[in-house]
N, C-alpha and C positions, 0 to 999 in steps of 0.2 A: 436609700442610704443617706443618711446624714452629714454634716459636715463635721469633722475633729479639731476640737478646739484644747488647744491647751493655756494656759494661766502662768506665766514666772511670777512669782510677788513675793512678798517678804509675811508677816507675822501683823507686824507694826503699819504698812502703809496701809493710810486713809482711800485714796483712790484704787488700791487694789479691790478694801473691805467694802466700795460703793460697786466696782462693778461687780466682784461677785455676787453680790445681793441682787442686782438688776439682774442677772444671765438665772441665778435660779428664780427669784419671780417671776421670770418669762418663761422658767420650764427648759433652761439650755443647758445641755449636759455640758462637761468641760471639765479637764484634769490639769490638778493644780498642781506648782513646783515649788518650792520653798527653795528660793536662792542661797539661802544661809546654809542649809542641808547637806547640800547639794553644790559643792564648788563648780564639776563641771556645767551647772546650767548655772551657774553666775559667770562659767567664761564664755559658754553660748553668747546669755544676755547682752556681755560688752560687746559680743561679736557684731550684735547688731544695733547695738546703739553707743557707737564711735568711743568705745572703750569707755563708756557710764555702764553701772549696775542701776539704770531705769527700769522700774516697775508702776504700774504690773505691763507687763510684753506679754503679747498673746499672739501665738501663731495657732492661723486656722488652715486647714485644709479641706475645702469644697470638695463635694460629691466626685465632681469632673478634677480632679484631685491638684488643680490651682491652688499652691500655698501661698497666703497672704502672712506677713510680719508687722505687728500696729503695736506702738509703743503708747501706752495713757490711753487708747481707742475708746470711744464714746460705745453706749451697747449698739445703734444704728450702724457705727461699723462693722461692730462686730458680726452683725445681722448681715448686713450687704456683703460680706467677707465667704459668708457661709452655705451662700447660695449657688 
């Protein structure tokens, strides 16, 4: 079993458009949200970064079903997040 990863980002952010390039070069599955879409996950987003619409926010959930929340996360987190 894998770890579930999901993506908040926008259309327009530069650092959403580098990690998802890094996570599928690596071959990492992950399901994207479009905040703009999507109001409720833009008030998720604030929920967890002290009321900013910061992207891209990624929550993963590990195997051993530990949910991690990383705001801007380098792919290495993402990686360590997932295990």
């Amino acid at each position: 079993m894998s770890a579930q990863i999901t993506m908040y980002s926008t259309p327009w952010c530069g650092y959403c458009k580098r990690l998802k390039s890094q996570l599928d070069r690596e071959g990492i599955a992950f399901a994207e949200v479009d905040i703009e879409q999507k109001p409720e996950a833009a008030d998720y987003v604030m929920s967890v970064n002290n009321g900013n619409q910061t992207v891209p926010t990624v929550v993963v959930v590990a195997p051993d079903g530990k949910q991690t929340v990383m705001t801007n996360p380098s792919l290495a987190q993402v990686k360590a997040a997932s295990v």
